[in-house]
C-alpha positions as CSV (number, residue, x, y, z in Angstrom):
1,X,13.0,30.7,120.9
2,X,16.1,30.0,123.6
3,X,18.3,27.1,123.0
4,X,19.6,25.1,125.6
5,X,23.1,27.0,127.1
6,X,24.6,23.9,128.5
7,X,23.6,20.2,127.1
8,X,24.3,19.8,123.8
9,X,23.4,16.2,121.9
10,X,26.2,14.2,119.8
11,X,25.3,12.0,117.2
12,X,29.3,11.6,116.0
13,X,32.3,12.5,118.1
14,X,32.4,15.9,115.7
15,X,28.6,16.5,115.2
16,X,26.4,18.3,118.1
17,X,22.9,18.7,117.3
18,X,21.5,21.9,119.8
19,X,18.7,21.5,121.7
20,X,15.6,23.3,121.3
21,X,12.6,22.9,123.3
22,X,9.0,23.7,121.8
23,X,5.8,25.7,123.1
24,X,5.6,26.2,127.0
25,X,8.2,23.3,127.8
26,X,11.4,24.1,130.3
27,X,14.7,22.1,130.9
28,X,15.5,22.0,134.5
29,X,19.0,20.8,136.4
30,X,18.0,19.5,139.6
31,X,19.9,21.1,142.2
32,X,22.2,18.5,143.9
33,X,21.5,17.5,147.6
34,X,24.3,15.9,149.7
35,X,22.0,13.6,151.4
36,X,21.8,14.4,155.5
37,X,20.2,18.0,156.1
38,X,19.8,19.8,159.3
39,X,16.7,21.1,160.7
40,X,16.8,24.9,161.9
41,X,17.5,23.5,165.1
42,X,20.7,21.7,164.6
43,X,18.7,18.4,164.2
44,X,20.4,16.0,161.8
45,X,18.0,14.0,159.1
46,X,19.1,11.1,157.8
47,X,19.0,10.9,153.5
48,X,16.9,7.7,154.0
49,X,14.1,9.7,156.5
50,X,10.9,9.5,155.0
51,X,9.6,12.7,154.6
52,X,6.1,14.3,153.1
53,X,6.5,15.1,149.3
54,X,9.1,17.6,148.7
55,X,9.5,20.5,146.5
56,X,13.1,21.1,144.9
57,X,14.8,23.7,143.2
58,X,16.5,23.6,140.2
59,X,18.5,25.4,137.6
60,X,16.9,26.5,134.2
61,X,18.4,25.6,131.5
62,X,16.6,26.2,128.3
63,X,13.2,27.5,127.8
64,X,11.1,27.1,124.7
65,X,8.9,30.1,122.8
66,X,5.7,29.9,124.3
67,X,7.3,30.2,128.4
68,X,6.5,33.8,129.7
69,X,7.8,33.9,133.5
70,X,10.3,31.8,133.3
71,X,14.3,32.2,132.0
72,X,17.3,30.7,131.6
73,X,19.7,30.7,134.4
74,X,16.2,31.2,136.5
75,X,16.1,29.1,140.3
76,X,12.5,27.1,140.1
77,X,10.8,25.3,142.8
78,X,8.7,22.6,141.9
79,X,7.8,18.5,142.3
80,X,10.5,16.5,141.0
81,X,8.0,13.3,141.1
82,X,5.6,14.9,138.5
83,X,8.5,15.4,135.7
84,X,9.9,13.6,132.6
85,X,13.4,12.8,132.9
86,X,15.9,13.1,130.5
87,X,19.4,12.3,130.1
88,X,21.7,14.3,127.7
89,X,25.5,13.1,127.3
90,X,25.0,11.4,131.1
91,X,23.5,13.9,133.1
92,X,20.0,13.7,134.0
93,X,17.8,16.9,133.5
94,X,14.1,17.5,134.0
95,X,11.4,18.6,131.4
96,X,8.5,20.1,132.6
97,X,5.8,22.9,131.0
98,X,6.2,26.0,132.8
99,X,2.7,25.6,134.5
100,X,4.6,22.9,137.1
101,X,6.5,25.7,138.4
102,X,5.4,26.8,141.9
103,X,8.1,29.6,142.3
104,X,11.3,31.5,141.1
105,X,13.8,32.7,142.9
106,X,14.9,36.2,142.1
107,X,17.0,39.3,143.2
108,X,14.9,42.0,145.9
109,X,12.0,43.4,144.3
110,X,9.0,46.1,145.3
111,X,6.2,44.0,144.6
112,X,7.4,40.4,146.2
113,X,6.1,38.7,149.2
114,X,8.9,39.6,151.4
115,X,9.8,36.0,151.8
116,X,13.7,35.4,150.8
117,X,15.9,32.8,150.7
C-alpha cells in the first residue's frame, strides 16, 4: 500500500493524519495551465476559447494497493470533468480509479508506440 508523498491532513496544528488511499483509487495533481496556448503554428488561443473536451495530465501522487500500472511520481493523461475533487490543506487534487487513466508518460522504451512528448 503507498501513502500519499506530498498532502498530508491536520486535524491540530501538531497532529497530521497521512493519507492512504484504498483498492484501485489514485491521487492526481493537475498539472497547472497558464491560460492562453499556442497552436503548432504560432496561433494564440485565448483561455476562454471553447474547445472539444480535453484530456489533461497530471502528477501522481499516491496510489492505493490494488493500482497495477500506475506509480507515484507517474505523468497521467485523463478527463478532468469525470473526477472527484478533493482539497487537502488548500490545494485541490483529483481522485480517480486507475481504470480513468488513458495514458502515462514514461522514459524511451522497446515496446512503446513511438509517440513522445
Amino acid at each position: 500500500m503507498s501513502a500519499v508523498s506530498e498532502p498530508h491532513l491536520s486535524a491540530d496544528a501538531d497532529q497530521k493524519l497521512e493519507i492512504q488511499l484504498l483498492h484501485d483509487r489514485i491521487l492526481v495533481r493537475v498539472a497547472t495551465e497558464d491560460g492562453e496556448r499556442r497552436s503548432s503554428g504560432g496561433i494564440v488561443i485565448p483561455a476562454t476559447a471553447q474547445v472539444a473536451r480535453r484530456l489533461a495530465w497530471g502528477d501522481v501522487l499516491g496510489v492505493g494497493n490494488n493500482v497495477r500500472n500506475v506509480k507515484i511520481h507517474d505523468r497521467v493523461l485523463f478527463n478532468p470533468e469525470d473526477q472527484l475533487e478533493v482539497e487537502i490543506q488548500g490545494h485541490e487534487y483529483l481522485v480517480m480509479r486507475e481504470r480513468d487513466i488513458h495514458a502515462i508518460a514514461s522514459e524511451r522504451t522497446e515496446h512503446g508506440t513511438g509517440l513522445y512528448l
